[in-house]
N, C-alpha and C positions, 0 to 999 in steps of 0.2 A: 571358451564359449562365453557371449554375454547375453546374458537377457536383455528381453524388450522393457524401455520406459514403465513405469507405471501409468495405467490407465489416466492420470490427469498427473499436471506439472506441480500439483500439492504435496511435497513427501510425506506428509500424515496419512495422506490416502494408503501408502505404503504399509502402515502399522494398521489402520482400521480396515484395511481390505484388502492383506496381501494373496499375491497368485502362489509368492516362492520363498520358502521360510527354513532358513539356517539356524540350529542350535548348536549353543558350546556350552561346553560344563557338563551335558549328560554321557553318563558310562554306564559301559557293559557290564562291571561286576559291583556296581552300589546304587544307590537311590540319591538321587541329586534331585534341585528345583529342574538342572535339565531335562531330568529322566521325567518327573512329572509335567512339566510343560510335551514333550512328544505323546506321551499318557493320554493328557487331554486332546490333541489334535488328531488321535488315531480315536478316541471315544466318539467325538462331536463329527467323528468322519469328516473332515477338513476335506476340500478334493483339488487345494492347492498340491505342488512340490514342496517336498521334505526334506532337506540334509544335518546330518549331523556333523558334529567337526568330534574327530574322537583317532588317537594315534594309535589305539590300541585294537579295535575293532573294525567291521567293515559295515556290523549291523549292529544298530543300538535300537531298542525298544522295536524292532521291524523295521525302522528304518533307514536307507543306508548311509552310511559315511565314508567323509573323506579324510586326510591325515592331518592336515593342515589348514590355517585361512585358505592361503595364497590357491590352496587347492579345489576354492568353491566357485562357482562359475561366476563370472563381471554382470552384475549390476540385481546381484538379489534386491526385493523387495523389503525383506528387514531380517536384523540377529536378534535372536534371543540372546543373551549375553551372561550367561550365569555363572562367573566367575567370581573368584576373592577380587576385593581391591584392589591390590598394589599391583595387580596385572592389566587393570583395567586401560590406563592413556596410551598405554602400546599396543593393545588387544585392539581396540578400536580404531586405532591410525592402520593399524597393519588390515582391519574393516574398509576404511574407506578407500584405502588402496583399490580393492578389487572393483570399489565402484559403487558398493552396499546402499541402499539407499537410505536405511533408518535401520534404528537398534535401540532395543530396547532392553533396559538395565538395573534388573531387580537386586541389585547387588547392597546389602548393609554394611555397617561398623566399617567406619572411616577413621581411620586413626589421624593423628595430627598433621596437616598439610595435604592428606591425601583426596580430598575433596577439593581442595583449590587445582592440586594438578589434575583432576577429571575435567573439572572446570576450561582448566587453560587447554585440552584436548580438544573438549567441545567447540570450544573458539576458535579452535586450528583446523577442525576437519569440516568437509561439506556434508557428511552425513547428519540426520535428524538422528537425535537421544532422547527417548523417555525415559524417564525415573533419574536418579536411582533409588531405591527406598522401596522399590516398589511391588506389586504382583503383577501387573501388566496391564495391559489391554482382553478382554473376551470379548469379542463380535462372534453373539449372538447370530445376527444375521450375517449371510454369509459362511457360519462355523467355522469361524478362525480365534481359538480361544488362545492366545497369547499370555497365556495364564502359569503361575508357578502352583497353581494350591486347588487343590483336589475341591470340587465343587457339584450339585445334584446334577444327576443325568436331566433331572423333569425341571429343572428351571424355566419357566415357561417364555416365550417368545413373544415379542409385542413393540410398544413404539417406545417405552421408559429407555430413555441412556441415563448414567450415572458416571459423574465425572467426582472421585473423592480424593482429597492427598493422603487418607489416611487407607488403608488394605483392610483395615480391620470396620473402617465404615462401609465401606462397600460391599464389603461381606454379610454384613447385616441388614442393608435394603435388601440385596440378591437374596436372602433368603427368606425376607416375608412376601407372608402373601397377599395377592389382591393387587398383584404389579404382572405386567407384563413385559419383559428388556430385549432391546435392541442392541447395545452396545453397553458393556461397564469399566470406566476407564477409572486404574489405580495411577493416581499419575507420582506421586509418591512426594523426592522433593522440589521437582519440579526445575532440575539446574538449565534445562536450555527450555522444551516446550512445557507450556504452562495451560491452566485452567482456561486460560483465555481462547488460548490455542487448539484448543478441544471444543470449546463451544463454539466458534467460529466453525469449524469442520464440520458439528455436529449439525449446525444449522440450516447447510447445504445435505445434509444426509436425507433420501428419501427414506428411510426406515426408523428415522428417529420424529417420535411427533410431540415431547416433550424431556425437558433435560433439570434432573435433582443435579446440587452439587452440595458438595462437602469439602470447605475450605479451611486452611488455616489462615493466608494468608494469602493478599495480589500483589502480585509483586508491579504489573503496569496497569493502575488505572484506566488512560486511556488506552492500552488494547483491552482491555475487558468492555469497557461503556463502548468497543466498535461491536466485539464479540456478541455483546449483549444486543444491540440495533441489529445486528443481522438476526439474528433468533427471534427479538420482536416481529419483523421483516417476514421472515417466512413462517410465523404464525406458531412459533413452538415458544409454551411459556416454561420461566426459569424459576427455580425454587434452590434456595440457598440455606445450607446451615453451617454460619460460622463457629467452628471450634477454637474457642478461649477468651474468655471474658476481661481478660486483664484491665486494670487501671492502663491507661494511654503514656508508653516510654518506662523506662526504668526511672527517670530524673524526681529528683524532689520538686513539685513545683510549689512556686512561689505564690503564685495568682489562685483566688479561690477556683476558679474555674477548672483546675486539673484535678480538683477533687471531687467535684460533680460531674465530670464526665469518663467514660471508658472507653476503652479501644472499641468495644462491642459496638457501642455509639456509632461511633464511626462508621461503620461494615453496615449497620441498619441503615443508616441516612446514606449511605453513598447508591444500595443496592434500590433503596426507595425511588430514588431519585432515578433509575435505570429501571423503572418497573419489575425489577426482581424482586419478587415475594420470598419473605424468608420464617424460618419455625425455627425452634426452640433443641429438639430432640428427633432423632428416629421417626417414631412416632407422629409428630406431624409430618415427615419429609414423607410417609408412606401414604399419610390421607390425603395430602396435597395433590401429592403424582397421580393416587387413584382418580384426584377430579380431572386433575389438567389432562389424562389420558385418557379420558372417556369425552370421544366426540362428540356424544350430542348431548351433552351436558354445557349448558348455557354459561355464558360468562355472567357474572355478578354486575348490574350498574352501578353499583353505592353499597355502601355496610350495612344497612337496616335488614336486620334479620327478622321472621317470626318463628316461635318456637311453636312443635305441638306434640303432644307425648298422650301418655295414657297414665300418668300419675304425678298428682302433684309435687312431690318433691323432686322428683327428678325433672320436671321443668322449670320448677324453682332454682333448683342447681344449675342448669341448663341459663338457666339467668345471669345467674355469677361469674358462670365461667365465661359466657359472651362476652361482657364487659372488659374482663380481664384479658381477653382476648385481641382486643380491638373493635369489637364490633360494637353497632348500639340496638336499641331493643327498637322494632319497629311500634309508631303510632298506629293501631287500627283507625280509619276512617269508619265514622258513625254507621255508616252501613253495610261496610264488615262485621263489626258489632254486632248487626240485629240478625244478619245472615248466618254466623255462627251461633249465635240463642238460640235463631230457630232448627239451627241444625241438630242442637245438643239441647236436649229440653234441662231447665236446672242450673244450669252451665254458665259462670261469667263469658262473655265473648270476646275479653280484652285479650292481650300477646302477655303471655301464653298461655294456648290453648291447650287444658284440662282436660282430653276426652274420657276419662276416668270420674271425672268430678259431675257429669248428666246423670239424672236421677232417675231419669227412665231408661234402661238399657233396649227395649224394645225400640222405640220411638228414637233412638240416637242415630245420625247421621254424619258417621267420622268421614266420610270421601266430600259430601256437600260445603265443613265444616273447613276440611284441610283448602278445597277450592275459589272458598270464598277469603281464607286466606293472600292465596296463590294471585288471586286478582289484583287484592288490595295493592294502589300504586305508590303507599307509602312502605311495601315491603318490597326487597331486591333480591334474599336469598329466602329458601324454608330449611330447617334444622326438623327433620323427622326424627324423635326418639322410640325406638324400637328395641326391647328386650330381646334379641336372637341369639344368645348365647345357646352352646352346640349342646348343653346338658338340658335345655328347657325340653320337656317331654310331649314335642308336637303331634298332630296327626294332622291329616291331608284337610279336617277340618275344623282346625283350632282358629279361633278368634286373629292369634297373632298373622293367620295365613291371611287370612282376609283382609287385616288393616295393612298389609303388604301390599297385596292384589291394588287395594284402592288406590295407594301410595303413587304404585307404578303406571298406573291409569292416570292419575291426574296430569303427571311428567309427560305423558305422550304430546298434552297440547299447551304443555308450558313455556314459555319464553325465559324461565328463571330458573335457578337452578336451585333441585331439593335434593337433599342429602340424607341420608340414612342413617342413622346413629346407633351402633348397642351401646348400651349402656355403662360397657368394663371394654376392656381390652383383650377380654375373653376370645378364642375362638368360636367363628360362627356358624351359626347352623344350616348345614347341606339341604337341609329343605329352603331357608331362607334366600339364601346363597344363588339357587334357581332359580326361585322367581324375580330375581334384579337380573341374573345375567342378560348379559345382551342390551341392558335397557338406559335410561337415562339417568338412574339413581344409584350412586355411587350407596355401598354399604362397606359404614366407616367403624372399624372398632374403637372405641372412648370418643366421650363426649368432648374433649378437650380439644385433641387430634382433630372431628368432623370441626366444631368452629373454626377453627386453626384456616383449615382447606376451604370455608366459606367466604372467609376473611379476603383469604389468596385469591380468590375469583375474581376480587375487584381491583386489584394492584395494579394500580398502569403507572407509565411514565411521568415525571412530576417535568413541566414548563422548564425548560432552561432558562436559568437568567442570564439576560441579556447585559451587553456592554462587554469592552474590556475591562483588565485592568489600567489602572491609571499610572502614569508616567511620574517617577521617584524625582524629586530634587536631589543633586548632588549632597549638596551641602546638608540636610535633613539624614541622607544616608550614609553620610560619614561618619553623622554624630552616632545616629545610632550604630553602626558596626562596631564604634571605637567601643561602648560603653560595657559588651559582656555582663549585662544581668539588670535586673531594677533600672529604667530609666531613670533620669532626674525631670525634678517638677517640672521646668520651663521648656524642656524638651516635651511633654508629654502635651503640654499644654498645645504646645506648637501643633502637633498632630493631627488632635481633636478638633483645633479651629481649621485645620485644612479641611476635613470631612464635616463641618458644622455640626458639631455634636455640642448641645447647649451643654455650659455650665455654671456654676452657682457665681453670682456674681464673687469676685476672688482677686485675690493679688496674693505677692508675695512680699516678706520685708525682711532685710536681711540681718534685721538685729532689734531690740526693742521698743526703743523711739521713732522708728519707722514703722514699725506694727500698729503702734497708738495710734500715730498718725491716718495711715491705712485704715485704721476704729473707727476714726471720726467720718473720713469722709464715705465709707460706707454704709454705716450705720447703725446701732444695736437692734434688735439682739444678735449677738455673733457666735460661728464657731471659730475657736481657734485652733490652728494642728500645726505639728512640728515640720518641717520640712529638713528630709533628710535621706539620703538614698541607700543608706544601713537599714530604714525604719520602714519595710514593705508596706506592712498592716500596722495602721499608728494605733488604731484604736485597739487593739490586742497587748499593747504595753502602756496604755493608758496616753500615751499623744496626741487625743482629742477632748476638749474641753467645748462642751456648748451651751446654749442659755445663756450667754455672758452679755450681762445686764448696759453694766457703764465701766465707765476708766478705773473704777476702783477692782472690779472683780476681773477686769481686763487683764490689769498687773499679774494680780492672784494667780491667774489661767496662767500666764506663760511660765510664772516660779514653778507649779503646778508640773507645766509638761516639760520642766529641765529638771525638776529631782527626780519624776519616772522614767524617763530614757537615760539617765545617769545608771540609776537604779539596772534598769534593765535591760540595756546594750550601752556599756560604760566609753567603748570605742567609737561610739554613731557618730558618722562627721554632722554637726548641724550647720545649716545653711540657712536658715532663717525661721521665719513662722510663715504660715500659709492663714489669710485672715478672709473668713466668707461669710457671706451674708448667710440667718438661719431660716430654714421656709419651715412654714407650719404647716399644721395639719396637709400632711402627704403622708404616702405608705411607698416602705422601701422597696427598691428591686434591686437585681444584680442582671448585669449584663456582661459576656466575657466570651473569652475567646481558649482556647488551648492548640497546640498544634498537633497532628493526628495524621504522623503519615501512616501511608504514601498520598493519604489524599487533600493536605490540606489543613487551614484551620476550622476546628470544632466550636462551633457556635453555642451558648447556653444564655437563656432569661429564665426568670424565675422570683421567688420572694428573695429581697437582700436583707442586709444588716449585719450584724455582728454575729446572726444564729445563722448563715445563709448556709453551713457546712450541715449542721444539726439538722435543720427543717428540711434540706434536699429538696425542694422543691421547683424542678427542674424541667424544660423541655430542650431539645438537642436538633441540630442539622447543622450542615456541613457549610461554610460559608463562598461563595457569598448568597446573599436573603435578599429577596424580592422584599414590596413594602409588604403586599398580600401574603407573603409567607412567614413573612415577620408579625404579622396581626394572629396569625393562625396557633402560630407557639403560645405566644402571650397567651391565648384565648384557652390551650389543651394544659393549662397549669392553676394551680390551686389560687395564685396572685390574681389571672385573669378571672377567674371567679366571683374573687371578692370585687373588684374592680365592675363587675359586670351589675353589683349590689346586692349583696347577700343577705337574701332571705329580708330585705326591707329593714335590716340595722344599718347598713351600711349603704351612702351613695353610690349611685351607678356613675363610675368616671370613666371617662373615653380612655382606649388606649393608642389613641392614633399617636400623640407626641412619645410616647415610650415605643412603638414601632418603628416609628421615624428612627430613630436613638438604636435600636438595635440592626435595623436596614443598612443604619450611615457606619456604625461598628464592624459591621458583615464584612463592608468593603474594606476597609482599614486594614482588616485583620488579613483578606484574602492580595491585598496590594502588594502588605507587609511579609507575604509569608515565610518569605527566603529569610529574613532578618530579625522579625519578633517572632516568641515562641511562646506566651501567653502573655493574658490581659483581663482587666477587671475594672469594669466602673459598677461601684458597690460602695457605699448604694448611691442608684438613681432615683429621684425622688417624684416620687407623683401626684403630684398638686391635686386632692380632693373634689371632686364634682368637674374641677376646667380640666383636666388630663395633664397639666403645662411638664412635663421631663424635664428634669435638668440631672444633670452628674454633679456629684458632691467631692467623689472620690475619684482619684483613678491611678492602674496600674500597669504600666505596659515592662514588659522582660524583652530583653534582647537575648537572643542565643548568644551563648558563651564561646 
């Protein structure tokens, strides 16, 4: 006997919506993941077909079985697969034999090599594999729970899917509340389909109206950023929480730039860039989902929040956490201002609003107050704070009922979206709980968690930069492939002039009466540096000498940088001195690069110098940079700050020539990326009041 196709030519349809479902691994006389997976498809009354595969029985859990594979009828919809390992590449070949469409393979502990031949299986046969690693697939809709692990009967039903590679994440969305799921996919290690794979599916799913994910890793870039375009596409927003924060590669790097940046980095700016909103913990991936799954709650235009609560420290707090959050505090326009005074007699009426701190409690109008908020066009989202914890001792007419009531009144004729806040992460209270049901205002447990999801409302896709990349000269790529680590100077040099990246007026001399020489027609005052490709960072072993006056403190300088690199890399090949002109009154930066797969090189500006490691003072995306995105970094870092004239000590200096410099670096890095694997111009220097950038320094690494 074969069955018919699956209802579409997708074999994933097969796992998320099968008609006809084979188990192996459960038996009649013990409890196995089998036995729990049939468990749950008789609980969730499944009203697909059932078989077990079981030699010893003819009924397992109710359901009946056959003796064998070969003995299940040609072209099921999917196997549960709950076997040990080392049974597994045969167990599935002799699957796809009958025609199986997809299996699915919660199977752990892979001993040595035996993950590669799963591997090489997978490659061999036509059927689709999820996991292994994994708990499975539960569809929700439909009650086809594909599941190994005992889970509540009252899990509630709704449009949330949940794609996580870890079992134990997905177990913990599924079990808070304030979510309603469609679909929760364990997809475990992801050896053939992948996170991408699932969003892409999910996308076209009419029962899924937004999708958390829980990652450790993407293994294709570009199928995820298609994955992710269909999801935008059909209007389901994505919420991401990458698990592990590591420094970026196991390698030591050489260039400061790999200490400033993390793998996390990366995952942020690639998913930014794909309008994936992403949180921190749990916790926000639940306040998120609550917003992105409540329809008629408005999408955010911009970050400007206003807060309003009923006591001042906790909008004060509420402050803090904004910020930290990403959001900014919205400006009240002047008459918002006088609308909320007049609504709160006593009352400042700036962001945020104090309905606690009105002196007349009779005379106070918290709905007028929060509406005149609501208007203001220099606010995009509201952050309601609301004590609702389940212990607070309500009645049908407490105070807290009423500023609810108003709350969800105002929402009816909102364009913006207001969010609910209690104030812990306590559970909430069944009176409160009522009056949002149904309605426009998501009620978020912690104040962290609601900005978190406020945040997310605004997240859209960031501009593709255009152009390709640029076509390698042979000869350029030779040198560097031969070189395996630290470029040398006159190569780097090479580089830079191809992508016009100014720098300090400079030469090289290959011995000391050529350096003088080089003094003179340069011109004091000089720095002088070692030129050596032992010597990564000179000035860390003292190889930069500057201020250097005339021909007498010239001498000095070079005795100077050959008893320090004697001293302290005794093997450095020296190849000459590197002699540059000294620019005054500038403030350093650092500009660099790191590589950061699978996606590419990791961009970073920030303050340079000798403390550029110490002071971190850092902004990060993935390369290559627009110039407007390159002004935008510069601009979200403590450098761009002061540049911008701090506080009236310090000139306001343009950062368009340090933009330019990080734009023209962007490309370089993304040209280079098969061959260089980090780089640093540190410091670049920025000429006071005129903006003029130039590189002083620079570092490029070949991969080894």
């Amino acid at each position: 006997m074969t069955l018919a196709e699956p209802p579409t030519a997708d074999r994933l349809t097969a796992v998320m919506s099968p008609r006809h479902v084979a188990v192996l691994g459960a038996s009649s006389k013990r409890r196995t993941l089998g036995n729990q997976v049939l468990r749950n498809l008789a609980q969730e009354g499944y009203p697909g077909s059932v078989l077990a595969v079981s030699a010893r029985a003819d009924l397992v859990e109710g359901y009946p079985a056959v003796p064998t594979i070969e003995d299940l009828p040609g072209g099921l919809d999917v196997a549960m697969v709950c076997i040990p390992a080392p049974s597994l590449p045969t167990v599935l070949r002799r699957l796809d034999a009958t025609g199986c469409h997809a299996a699915v393979v919660p199977t752990a502990g892979f001993g040595p090599g035996q993950l590669q031949e799963l591997q090489d299986a997978c490659d061999a046969i036509a059927m689709t594999v999820t996991g292994p690693n994994c708990l499975g697939v539960l569809s929700l809709a439909g009650a086809a729970p594909l599941w190994t692990a005992r889970y509540r009967r009252t899990v509630p039903h709704g449009g949330v899917s949940i794609v996580a590679q870890s079992g134990s994440a997905a177990i913990s969305i599924m079990s808070s509340p304030g979510l309603a799921f469609a679909r929760i996919v364990s997809s475990g290690s992801e050896l053939e389909v992948t996170s991408a794979h699932y969003v892409e599916w999910l996308a076209a799913d009419p029962e899924t109206t937004c999708i958390g994910l829980i990652v450790e890793s993407i293994r294709s870039p570009v199928a995820f950023e298609a994955a992710a375009a269909r999801a935008e596409q059909a209007g389901k927003p994505l919420v991401a929480l990458k698990v592990g924060r590591s420094k970026i590669g196991a390698r030591a790097a050489q260039a400061h730039t790999g200490a400033l940046v993390s793998d996390y980095d990366a995952y942020v700016a690639y998913f930014a860039r794909l309008g994936v909103a992403t949180v921190l913990d749990y916790d926000e991936m639940v306040a998120t989902l609550q917003c992105f799954s409540n329809r008629r709650l408005p999408k955010a235009r911009g970050d400007r929040v206003g807060i309003v609560g009923i006591s001042g420290g906790q909008t004060a707090l509420a402050c803090d956490l904004a910020v930290e959050s990403g959001l900014q505090l919205a400006d009240f326009a002047p008459g918002t201002v006088r609308r909320v005074e007049a609504a709160l007699p006593g009352a400042p009426g700036w962001n945020p609003v104090d309905i606690g701190s009105s002196i007349d409690f009779e005379r106070r109008k918290p709905r007028q107050a929060l509406t005149a908020v609501v208007d203001d066009a220099q606010v995009d989202s509201v952050l309601v704070i609301q004590d609702a914890q389940g212990t607070i001792p309500l009645t049908p007419e407490h105070t807290y009922l009423t500023h609810v009531r108003s709350v969800e009144a105002v929402s009816r004729d909102s364009d913006k979206p207001i969010v609910m806040a209690s104030s812990s992460s306590s559970d909430t209270h069944p009176m409160i709980e009522e009056l949002v049901q149904g309605s426009a205002v998501p009620l978020v447990r912690g104040l962290r968690p609601a900005l978190v999801a406020l945040r997310n409302l605004a997240v859209k896709a960031a501009p593709a930069v255009s152009g390709p990349r640029a076509a390698l000269p042979a000869d350029l790529v030779s040198q560097v492939a031969r070189s395996g680590g630290p470029l040398r100077h006159a190569l780097v040099r090479s580089l830079l002039e191809r992508y016009d990246i100014p720098f300090v007026r400079a030469a090289l001399a290959t011995d000391r009466a050529e350096a003088l020489a080089l003094a003179d027609q340069i011109g004091f005052p000089l720095v002088v540096k070692v030129a050596s490709p032992d010597v990564p960072h000179r000035l860390e072993v003292g190889a930069v000498v500057t201020g250097v006056q005339d021909a007498a403190s010239f001498e000095k300088a070079i005795e100077l940088i050959d008893e320090r690199v004697a001293d302290a890399v005794p093997h450095a090949r020296i190849e000459g001195y590197e002699v540059q002109e000294q620019v005054a009154d500038a403030v350093e930066a650092i500009v660099g690069f790191s590589s950061a797969p699978p996606f590419g090189p990791m961009m970073v500006v920030g303050s340079g110098g000798s403390f550029v490691e110490l002071v971190a003072d850092r902004a990060t995306d993935l390369a290559p940079l627009s110039l407007e995105r390159s002004g935008q970094l510069i601009a979200g870092t403590a450098l761009g700050e002061l540049l911008g004239g701090y506080r009236g000590k310090f000139p306001a200096t343009a950062t368009d020539g340090l933009a330019a410099v990080l734009h023209r670096f962007s490309r370089l890095a993304d040209d280079w990326r098969e061959l260089l694997v980090e780089g640093d111009l540190n410091p670049v220097l920025v000429e006071i009041g005129s903006g003029r950038a130039v590189a002083v320094d620079a570092l490029l690494v070949s991969a080894p």
